[in-house]
C-alpha positions in Angstrom: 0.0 0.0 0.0 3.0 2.6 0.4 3.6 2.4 -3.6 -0.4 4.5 -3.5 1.7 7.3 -1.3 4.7 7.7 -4.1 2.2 9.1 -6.8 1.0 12.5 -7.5 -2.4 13.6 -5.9 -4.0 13.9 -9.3 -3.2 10.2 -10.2 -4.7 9.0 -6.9 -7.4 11.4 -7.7 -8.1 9.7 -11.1 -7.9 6.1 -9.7 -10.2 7.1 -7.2 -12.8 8.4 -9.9 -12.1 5.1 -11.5 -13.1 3.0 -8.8 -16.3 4.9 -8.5 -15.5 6.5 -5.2 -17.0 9.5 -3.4 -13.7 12.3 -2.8 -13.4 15.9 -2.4 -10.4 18.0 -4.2 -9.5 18.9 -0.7 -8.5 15.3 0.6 -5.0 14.8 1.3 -2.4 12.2 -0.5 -2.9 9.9 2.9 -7.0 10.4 2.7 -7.1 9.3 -0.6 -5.1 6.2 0.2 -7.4 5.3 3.1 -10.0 5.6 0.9 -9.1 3.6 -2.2 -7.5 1.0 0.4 -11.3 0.5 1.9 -12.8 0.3 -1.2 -14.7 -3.1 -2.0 -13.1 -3.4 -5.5 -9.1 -2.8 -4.2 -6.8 -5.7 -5.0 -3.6 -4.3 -4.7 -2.5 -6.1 -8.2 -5.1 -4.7 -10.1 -4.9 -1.5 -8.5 -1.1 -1.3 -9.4 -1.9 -1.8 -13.0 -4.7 0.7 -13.1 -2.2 3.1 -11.5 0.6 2.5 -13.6 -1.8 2.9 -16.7 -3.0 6.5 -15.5 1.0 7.6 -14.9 1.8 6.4 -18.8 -1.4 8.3 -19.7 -0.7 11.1 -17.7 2.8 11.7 -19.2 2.0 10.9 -22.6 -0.1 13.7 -22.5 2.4 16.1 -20.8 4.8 14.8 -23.1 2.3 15.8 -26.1 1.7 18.9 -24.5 5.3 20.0 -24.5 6.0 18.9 -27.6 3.1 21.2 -29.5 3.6 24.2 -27.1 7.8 23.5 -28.6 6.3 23.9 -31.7 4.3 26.7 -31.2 7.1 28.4 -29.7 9.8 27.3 -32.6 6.8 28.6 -35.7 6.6 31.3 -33.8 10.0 32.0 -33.4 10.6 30.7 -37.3 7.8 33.9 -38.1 9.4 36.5 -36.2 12.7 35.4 -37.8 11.5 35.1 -41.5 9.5 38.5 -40.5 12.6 40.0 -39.5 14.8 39.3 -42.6 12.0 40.3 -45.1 11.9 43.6 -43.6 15.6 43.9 -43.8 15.2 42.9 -47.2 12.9 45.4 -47.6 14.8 48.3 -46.1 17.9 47.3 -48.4 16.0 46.9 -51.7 14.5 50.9 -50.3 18.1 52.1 -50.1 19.2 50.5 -53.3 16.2 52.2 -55.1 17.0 55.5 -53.4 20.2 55.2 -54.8 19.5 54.2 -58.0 16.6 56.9 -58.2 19.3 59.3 -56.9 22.1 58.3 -59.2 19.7 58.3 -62.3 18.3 62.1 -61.4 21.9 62.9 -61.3 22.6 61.1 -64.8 19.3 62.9 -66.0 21.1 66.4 -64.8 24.2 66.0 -66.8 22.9 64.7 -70.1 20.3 67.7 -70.1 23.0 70.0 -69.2 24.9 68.7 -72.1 22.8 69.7 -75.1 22.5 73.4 -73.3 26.2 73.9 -73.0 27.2 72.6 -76.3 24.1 72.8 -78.8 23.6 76.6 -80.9 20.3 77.9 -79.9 19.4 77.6 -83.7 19.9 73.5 -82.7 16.5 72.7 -82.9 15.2 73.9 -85.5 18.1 71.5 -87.2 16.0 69.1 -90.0 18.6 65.9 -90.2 19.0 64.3 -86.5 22.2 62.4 -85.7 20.3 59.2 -85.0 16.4 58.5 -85.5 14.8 58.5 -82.3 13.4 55.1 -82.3 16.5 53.7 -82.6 18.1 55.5 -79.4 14.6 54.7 -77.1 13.8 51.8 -75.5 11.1 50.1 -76.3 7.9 50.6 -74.3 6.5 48.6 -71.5 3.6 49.0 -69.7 4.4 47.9 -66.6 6.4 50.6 -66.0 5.8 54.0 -64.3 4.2 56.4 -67.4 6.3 59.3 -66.2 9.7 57.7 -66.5 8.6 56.6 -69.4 8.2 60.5 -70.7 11.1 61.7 -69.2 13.4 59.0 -70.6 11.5 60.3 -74.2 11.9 64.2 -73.7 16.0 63.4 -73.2 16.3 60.5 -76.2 14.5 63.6 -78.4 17.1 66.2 -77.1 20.1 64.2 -77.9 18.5 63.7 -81.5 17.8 67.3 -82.1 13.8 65.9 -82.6 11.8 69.3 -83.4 9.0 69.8 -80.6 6.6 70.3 -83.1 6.6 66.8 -83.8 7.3 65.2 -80.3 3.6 63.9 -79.9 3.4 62.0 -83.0 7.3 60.4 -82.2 5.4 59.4 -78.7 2.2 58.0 -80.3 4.2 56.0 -82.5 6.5 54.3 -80.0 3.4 53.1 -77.8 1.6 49.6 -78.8 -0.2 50.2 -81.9 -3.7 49.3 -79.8 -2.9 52.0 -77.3 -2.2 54.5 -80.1 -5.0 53.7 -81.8 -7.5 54.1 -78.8 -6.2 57.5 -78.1 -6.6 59.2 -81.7 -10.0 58.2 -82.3 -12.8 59.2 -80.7 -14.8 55.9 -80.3 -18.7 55.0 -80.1 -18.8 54.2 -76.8 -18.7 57.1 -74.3 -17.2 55.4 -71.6 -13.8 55.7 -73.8 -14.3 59.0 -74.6 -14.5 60.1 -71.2 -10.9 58.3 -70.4 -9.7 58.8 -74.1 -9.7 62.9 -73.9 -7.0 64.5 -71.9 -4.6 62.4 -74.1 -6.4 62.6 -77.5 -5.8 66.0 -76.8 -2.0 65.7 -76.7 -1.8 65.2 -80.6 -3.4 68.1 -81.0 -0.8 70.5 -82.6 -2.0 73.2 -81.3 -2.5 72.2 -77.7 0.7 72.1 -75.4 2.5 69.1 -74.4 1.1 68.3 -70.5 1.5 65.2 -68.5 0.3 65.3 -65.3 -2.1 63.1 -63.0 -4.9 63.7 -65.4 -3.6 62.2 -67.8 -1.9 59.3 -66.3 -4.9 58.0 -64.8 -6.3 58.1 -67.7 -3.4 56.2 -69.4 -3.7 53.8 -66.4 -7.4 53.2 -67.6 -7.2 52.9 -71.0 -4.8 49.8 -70.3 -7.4 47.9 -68.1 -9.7 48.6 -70.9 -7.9 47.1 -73.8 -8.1 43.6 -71.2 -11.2 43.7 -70.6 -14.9 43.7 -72.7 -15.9 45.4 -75.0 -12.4 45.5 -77.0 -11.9 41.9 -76.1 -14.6 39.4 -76.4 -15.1 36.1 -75.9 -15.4 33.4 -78.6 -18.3 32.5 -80.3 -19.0 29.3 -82.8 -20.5 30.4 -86.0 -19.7 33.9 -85.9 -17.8 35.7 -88.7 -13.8 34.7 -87.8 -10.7 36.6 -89.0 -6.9 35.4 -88.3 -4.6 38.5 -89.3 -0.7 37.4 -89.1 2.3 39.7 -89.3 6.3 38.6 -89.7 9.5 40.6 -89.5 13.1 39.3 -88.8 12.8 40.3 -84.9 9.2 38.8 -84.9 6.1 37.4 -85.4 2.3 38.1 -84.4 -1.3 37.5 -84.7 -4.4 38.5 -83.4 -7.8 36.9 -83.9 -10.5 38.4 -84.8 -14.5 38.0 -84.3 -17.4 39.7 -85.2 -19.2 41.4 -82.2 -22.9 42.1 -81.6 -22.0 45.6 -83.1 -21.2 44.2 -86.2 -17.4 45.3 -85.9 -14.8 42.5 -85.3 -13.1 42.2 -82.0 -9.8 41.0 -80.6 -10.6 37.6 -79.1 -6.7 36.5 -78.4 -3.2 38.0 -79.0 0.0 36.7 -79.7 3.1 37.8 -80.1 7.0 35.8 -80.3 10.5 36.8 -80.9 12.0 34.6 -83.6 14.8 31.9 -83.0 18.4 32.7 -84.8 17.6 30.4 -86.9 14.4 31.8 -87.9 15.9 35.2 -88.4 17.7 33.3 -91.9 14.1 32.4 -93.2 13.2 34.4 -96.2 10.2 37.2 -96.1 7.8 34.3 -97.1 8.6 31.5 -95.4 8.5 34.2 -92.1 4.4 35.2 -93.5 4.0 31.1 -93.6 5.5 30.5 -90.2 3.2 33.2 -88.4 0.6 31.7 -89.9 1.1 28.1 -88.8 1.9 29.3 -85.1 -0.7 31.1 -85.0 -2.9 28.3 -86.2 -1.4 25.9 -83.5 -1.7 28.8 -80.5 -5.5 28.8 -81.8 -6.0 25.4 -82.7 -9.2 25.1 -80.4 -10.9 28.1 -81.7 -10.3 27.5 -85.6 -10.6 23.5 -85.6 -14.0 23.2 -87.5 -14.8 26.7 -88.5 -14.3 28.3 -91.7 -11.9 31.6 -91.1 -10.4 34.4 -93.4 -6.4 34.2 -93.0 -5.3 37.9 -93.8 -2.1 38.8 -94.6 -0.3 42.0 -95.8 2.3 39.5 -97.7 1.3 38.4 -101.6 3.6 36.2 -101.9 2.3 33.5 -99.4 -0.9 32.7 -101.6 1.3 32.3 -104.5 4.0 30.0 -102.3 0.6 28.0 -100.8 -0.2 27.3 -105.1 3.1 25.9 -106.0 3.5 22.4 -106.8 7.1 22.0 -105.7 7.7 23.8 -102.1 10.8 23.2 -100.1 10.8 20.5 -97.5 9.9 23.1 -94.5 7.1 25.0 -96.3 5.6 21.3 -97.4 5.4 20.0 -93.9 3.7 23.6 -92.9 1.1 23.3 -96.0 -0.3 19.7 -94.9 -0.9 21.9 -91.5 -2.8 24.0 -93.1 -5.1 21.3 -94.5 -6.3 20.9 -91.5 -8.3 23.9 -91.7 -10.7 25.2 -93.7 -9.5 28.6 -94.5 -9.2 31.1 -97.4 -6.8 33.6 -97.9 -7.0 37.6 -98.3 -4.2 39.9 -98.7 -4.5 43.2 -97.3 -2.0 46.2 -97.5 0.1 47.2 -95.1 -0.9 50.3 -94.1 -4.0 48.6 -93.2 -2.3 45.9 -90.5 -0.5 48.2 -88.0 -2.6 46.2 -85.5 -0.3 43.1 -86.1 3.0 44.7 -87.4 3.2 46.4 -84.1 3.1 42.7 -82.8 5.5 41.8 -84.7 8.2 44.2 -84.6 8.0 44.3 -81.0 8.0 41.0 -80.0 9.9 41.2 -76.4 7.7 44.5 -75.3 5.3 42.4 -73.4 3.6 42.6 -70.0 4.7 40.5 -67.4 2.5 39.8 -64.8 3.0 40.2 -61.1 4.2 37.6 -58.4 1.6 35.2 -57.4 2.6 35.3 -53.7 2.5 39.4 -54.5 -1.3 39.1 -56.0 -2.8 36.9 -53.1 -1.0 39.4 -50.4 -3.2 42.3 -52.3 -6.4 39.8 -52.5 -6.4 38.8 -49.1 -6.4 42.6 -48.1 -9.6 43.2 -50.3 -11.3 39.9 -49.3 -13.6 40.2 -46.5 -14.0 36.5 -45.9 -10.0 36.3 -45.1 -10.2 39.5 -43.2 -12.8 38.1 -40.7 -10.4 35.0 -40.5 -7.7 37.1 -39.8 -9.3 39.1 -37.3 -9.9 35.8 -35.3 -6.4 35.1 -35.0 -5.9 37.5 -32.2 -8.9 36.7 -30.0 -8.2 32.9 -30.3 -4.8 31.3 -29.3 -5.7 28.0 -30.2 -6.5 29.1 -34.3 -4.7 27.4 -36.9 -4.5 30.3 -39.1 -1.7 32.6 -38.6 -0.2 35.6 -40.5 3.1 35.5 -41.8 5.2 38.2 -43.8 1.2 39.9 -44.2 -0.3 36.6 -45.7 -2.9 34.7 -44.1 -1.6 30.6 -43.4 -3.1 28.1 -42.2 -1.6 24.9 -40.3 -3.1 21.4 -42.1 -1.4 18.1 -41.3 2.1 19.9 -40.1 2.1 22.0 -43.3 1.4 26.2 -43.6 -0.8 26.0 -46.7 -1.8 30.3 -48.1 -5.4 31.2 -47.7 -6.7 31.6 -51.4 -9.1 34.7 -51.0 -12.5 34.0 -53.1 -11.8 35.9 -56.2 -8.3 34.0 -57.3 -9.3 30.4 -56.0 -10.8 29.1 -59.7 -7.5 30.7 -60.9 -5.1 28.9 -58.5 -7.3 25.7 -59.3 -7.1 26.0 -62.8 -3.2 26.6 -62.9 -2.5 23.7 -61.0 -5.6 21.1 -63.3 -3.3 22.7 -66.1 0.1 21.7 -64.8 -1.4 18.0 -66.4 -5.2 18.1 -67.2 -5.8 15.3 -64.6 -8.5 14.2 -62.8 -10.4 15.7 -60.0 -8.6 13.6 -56.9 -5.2 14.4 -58.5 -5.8 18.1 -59.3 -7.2 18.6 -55.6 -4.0 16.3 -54.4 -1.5 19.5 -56.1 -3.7 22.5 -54.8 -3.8 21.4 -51.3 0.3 20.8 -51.0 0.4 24.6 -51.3 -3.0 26.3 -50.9 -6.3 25.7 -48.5 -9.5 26.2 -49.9 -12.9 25.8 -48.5 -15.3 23.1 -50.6 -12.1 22.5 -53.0 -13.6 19.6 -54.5 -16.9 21.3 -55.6 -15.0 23.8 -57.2 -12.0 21.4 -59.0 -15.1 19.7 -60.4 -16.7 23.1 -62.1 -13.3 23.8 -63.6 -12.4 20.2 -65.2 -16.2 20.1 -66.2 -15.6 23.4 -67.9 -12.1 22.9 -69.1 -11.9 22.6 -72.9 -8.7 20.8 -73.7 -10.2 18.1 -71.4 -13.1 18.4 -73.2 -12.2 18.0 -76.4 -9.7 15.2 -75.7 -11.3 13.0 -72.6 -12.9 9.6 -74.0 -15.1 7.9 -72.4 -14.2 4.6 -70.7 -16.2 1.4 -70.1 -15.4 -2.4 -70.3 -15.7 -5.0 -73.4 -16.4 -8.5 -73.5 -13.6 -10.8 -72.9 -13.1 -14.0 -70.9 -9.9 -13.3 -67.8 -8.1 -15.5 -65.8 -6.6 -13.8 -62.6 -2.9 -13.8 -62.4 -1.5 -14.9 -58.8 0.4 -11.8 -57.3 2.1 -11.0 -54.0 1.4 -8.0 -51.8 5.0 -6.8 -51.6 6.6 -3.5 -53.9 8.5 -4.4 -57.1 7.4 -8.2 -57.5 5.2 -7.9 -60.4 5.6 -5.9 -63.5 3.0 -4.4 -66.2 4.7 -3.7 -69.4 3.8 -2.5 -72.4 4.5 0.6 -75.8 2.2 3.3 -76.0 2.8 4.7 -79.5 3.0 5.9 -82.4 3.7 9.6 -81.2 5.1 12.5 -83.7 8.6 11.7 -83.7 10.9 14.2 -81.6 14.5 15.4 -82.7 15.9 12.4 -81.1 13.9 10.3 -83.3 11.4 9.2 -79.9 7.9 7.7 -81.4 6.7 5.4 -78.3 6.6 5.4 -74.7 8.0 1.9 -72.6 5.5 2.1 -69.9 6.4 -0.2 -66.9 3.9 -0.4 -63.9 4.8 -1.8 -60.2 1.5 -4.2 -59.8 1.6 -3.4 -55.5 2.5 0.0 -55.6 1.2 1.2 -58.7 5.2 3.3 -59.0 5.2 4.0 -62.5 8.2 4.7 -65.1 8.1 6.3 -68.5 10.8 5.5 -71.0 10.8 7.2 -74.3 12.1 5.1 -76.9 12.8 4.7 -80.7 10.8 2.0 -81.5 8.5 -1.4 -80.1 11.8 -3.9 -80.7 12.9 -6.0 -78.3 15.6 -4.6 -78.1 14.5 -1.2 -76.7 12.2 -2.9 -74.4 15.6 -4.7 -72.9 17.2 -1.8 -72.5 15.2 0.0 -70.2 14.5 -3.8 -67.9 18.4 -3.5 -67.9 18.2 0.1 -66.5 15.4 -0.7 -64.1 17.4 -3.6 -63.1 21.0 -1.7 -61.6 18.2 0.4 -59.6 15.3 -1.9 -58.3 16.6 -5.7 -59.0 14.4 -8.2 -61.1 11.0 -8.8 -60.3 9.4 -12.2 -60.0 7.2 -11.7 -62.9 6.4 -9.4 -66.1 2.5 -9.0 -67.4 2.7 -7.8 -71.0 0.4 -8.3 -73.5 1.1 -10.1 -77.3 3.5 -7.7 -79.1 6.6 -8.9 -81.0 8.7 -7.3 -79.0 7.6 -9.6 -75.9 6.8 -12.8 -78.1 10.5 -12.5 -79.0 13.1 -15.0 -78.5 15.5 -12.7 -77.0 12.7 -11.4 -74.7 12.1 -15.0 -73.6 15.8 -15.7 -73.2 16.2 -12.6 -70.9 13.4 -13.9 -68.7 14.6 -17.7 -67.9 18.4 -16.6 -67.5 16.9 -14.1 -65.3 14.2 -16.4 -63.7 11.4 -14.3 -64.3 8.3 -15.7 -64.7 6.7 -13.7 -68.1 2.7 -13.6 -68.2 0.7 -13.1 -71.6 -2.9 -11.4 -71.5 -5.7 -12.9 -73.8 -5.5 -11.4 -77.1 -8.3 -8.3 -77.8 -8.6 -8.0 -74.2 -6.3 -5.1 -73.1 -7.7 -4.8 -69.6 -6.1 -8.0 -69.0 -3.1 -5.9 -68.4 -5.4 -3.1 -67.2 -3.0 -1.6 -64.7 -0.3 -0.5 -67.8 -3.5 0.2 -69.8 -5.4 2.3 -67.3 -1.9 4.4 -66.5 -2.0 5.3 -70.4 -5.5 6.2 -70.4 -4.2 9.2 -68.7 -1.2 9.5 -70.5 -2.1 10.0 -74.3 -5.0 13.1 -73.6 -2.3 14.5 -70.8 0.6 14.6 -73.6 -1.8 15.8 -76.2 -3.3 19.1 -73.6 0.5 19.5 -73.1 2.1 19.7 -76.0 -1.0 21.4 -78.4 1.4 23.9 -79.2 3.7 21.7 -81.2 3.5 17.6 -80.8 6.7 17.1 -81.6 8.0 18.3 -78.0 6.0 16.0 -76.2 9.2 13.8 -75.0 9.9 17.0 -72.5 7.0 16.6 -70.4 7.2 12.5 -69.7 9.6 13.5 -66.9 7.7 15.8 -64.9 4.6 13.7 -65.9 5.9 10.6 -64.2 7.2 12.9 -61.0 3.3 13.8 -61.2 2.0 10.5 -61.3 4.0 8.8 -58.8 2.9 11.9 -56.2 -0.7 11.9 -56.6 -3.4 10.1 -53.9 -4.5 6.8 -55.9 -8.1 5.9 -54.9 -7.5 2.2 -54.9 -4.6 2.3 -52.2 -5.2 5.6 -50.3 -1.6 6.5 -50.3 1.0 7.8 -53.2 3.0 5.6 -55.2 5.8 7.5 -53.8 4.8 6.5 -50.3 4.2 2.7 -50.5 7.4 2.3 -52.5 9.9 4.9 -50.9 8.2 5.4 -47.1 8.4 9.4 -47.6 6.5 12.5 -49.2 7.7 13.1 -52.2 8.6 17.1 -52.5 6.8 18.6 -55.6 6.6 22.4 -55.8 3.7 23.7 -57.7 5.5 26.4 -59.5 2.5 28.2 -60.7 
């Protein structure tokens, strides 16, 4: 009975509550002892057990709580570390930009005081400049500040003695054609002309040059508009389509076209590309041809089906397209353009500035902001994160947590970013795009990054409404066909599914089929690109799979001469594998291999729709993919069964 006076009160407390005795908090240690010692159930044994059982429980739970309350303390301390550099990050990047603000005001000083020291006053009236200006500017971008922009102009036209009479229409013509054109007209709709004024008024010869807040808000404007409806619209079948293409040496572009309710055509998507080195060598024509075939791949989805008008300020590409004998290049580009059905219209150039200004300025595009940047600004103008922010100080115990200004939350040891409501079918359809794949996979990728309330509701509106999946997806269902199950054991890397997926456009390195080999307990899947469906080929990549993983006991594969083979056979007895064949016309007899490139072929095709021929670069990533994703059958990653770990996959979005 002394072993009941060496615990704590609270344990003899809890075994008394367990014997279903009557005790106040008050009793002493030697009270409680009397007490459990009179009881009617007390047999020491038993009693020493129960005890011992309440101390393990008791200091599991102390243990528990040190442990989380360690945690606590280290993510805190990892915040107010992480918290701490940023803002030193911050200050320096200030200071750098002070200086480089400073040291460019200073630069700006000199050059102006230059021309003034050096130039006769009689300078600028001078007709023949040194240099034309647009070869001394930079060329525009839009994400930076207007003024600089202005002031950067106003010295460029100094140092090429441009007259001021004629600095507004130098300035109009160094800005994207679209902008240009929005500002000299005055449109139907009001709600441009009210934006469109203070600078339609700058080209004005007779008005003076001002830029001031006025007008730069109204700059700022006219750029959300030419994003946004009614200058861009969205597609519509049957509607009266245009494709107008543009080449230089430095470029290519295209826009397409649609007719709106108003009867005018709209832009419906741009595009714009700087040409390779060696596309620069292509001649005038075959530069017309290649925007034209890129610009049919990049639209593929809108002008599959539909007849279009392919305009064209070059006459020489409807006389190449007529020829009977065309260079190797231009032939494999013409039975592209069969595809379509199409007719072409040449226009002069004069009247395709919109595209020429695509295609001489190729690299003057708008790069978009941070994502990590975007949410922070979101989650400040969300009001459903706000109110879960705002909960964070009036509840210690709250999973969510701000760090560097951006709402977390702790899931299953991870800090996953709090999408705010307007950018979560965004973040969701980035990562569905990273491989088209199903729902369960696609909500597998969001949540290792991002939480999001009802994510599977919404993953399913966006792969219903996603059109490569769409137009690619096939239905799946069984056949008829007679099977005879094949024994297997429930260990990793003991039974293989092989077989070719192929033909696929052949790549540079000559690659036309994919050696797909499948583990049968873990469902670990490799992709092997190869030249052909020999035997050969097929031994290859067993050999390589062998130095890693070993042999397994036995190889499912279906009826193709490469596995029929007597060199295939003679691998397998020297090896002592044993080699199943499935039923002939029955695929799903090897249904593991088959089901893996059921997801393949329409993932390769969404991924590569720009050019098929470069589908060999995303098997890689695609098998990273597949072997981290939740499989429904097992509950786990192949990753996980096979290796025992997470595998680390950054969404780079």
């Amino acid at each position: 009975m002394a072993f009941l006076l060496a615990r704590r009160k609270e344990d003899l407390m809890t075994l008394a509550a367990d014997l279903h005795l009557t005790f106040e908090a008050s009793f002493t240690k030697l009270k409680l002892k009397e007490l459990i010692v009179k009881s009617p159930d007390y047999v020491e044994d038993d009693v020493k057990k129960m005890l011992d059982g309440i101390v393990e429980e008791r200091t599991k739970g102390e243990e528990k709580a040190e442990k989380e309350k360690m945690r606590k303390e280290e993510r805190e301390e990892k915040i107010r570390k992480e918290e701490k550099e940023e803002k030193i990050r911050r200050e320096e990047k200030e200071e750098r930009m002070q200086k480089e603000e400073r040291e460019y005001e200073l630069e700006k000083l000199r050059i102006q005081a230059h021309p003034i020291a050096n130039i006769p006053k009689s300078a600028e009236n001078v007709q023949t400049p040194n240099k034309p200006i647009h070869e001394t500017f930079h060329e525009f971008n839009m994400q930076e500040d207007i003024s600089l922009n202005l002031t950067l102009f106003e010295r460029h036209a100094e140092l090429t003695f441009l007259p001021k009479k004629d600095w507004i229409q130098k300035l109009i013509g160094l800005i994207p054609i679209e902008i240009a054109h929005l500002i000299a007209r005055e449109p139907a709709d009001k709600s441009y002309s009210k934006i469109a004024k203070s600078l339609s008024d700058l080209i004005r010869s007779d008005n003076p040059f001002v830029f001031e807040q006025p007008q730069i808000e109204a700059f700022e404007k006219l750029k959300k508009l030419l994003t946004e409806s009614p200058v861009l619209s969205i597609f519509q079948q049957g509607k009266t389509t245009e494709l107008h293409t543009d080449a230089s040496q430095q470029g290519y572009g295209a826009v397409l076209l649609q007719e709106a309710e108003d009867g005018k055509l709209h832009p419906v998507p741009y595009m714009s590309k700087k040409t390779t080195p060696a596309e620069e060598k292509y001649s005038s024509y075959e530069l017309e041809v290649l925007a034209v075939v890129n610009a049919l791949r990049k639209f593929r989805t809108y002008l599959m089906g539909n007849h279009f008008k392919i305009i064209t300020d070059c006459s020489a590409f409807q006389r190449t397209m007529d020829k009977k004998d065309l260079v190797t290049r231009i032939t494999r580009w013409a039975l592209l353009l069969e595809e379509f059905d199409y007719e072409i219209v040449h226009r002069s150039g004069q009247r395709m500035q919109h595209v020429d200004a695509l295609s001489w300025y190729p690299v003057a595009i708008i790069t978009s902001d941070t994502l990590t940047a975007r949410l922070k600004r979101a989650q400040q103008e969300d009001e459903y994160t706000q109110s879960l922010r705002s909960m964070i100080g009036s509840n210690s115990d709250s999973d969510f947590f701000d760090k560097n200004e951006i709402l977390y939350k702790y899931v299953d040891g991870r800090e996953l970013i709090v999408v705010p409501r307007d950018m979560q079918t965004e973040i969701i359809k980035l990562a569905h795009e990273k491989g088209h794949f199903s729902a369960a996979k696609t909500e597998g990728v969001v949540k290792q990054e991002f939480f999001i309330p009802n994510l599977s509701k919404q993953v399913q509106n966006v792969i219903f409404n996603c059109v490569p999946c769409i137009l690619t997806n096939k239905k799946s269902g069984k056949k008829d066909g007679f099977l005879n199950p094949i024994p297997k054991e429930d260990v990793p890397l003991s039974t293989y599914h092989v077989d070719f997926i192929g033909p696929l456009p052949s790549t540079n390195k000559k690659y036309q089929h994919i050696l797909t080999i499948v583990d049968a307990f873990t469902k670990f899947t490799w992709l092997y690109p190869v030249k052909s469906t020999s035997a050969e080929d097929a031994l290859d990549k067993l050999k390589v799979q062998q130095k890693t993983f070993g042999n397994p006991k036995r190889i499912i594969r279906d009826r193709g001469s490469a596995f029929t083979s007597k060199a295939f056979g003679d691998y397998c007895t020297n090896e002592n594998i044993q080699h199943f064949q499935i039923t002939t016309g029955v695929p799903r007899g090897n249904g593991q291999v088959e089901r893996i490139h059921r997801t393949l072929i329409p993932v390769l095709t969404k991924l590569s729709i720009a050019d098929l021929t470069k589908w060999f670069k995303f098997v890689d990533p695609l098998q990273r993919i597949l072997n981290s994703t939740f499989k429904r059958s097992t509950k786990w990653s192949p990753f996980e069964l096979l290796i025992g770990v997470t595998i680390f996959v950054h969404l780079k979005l």
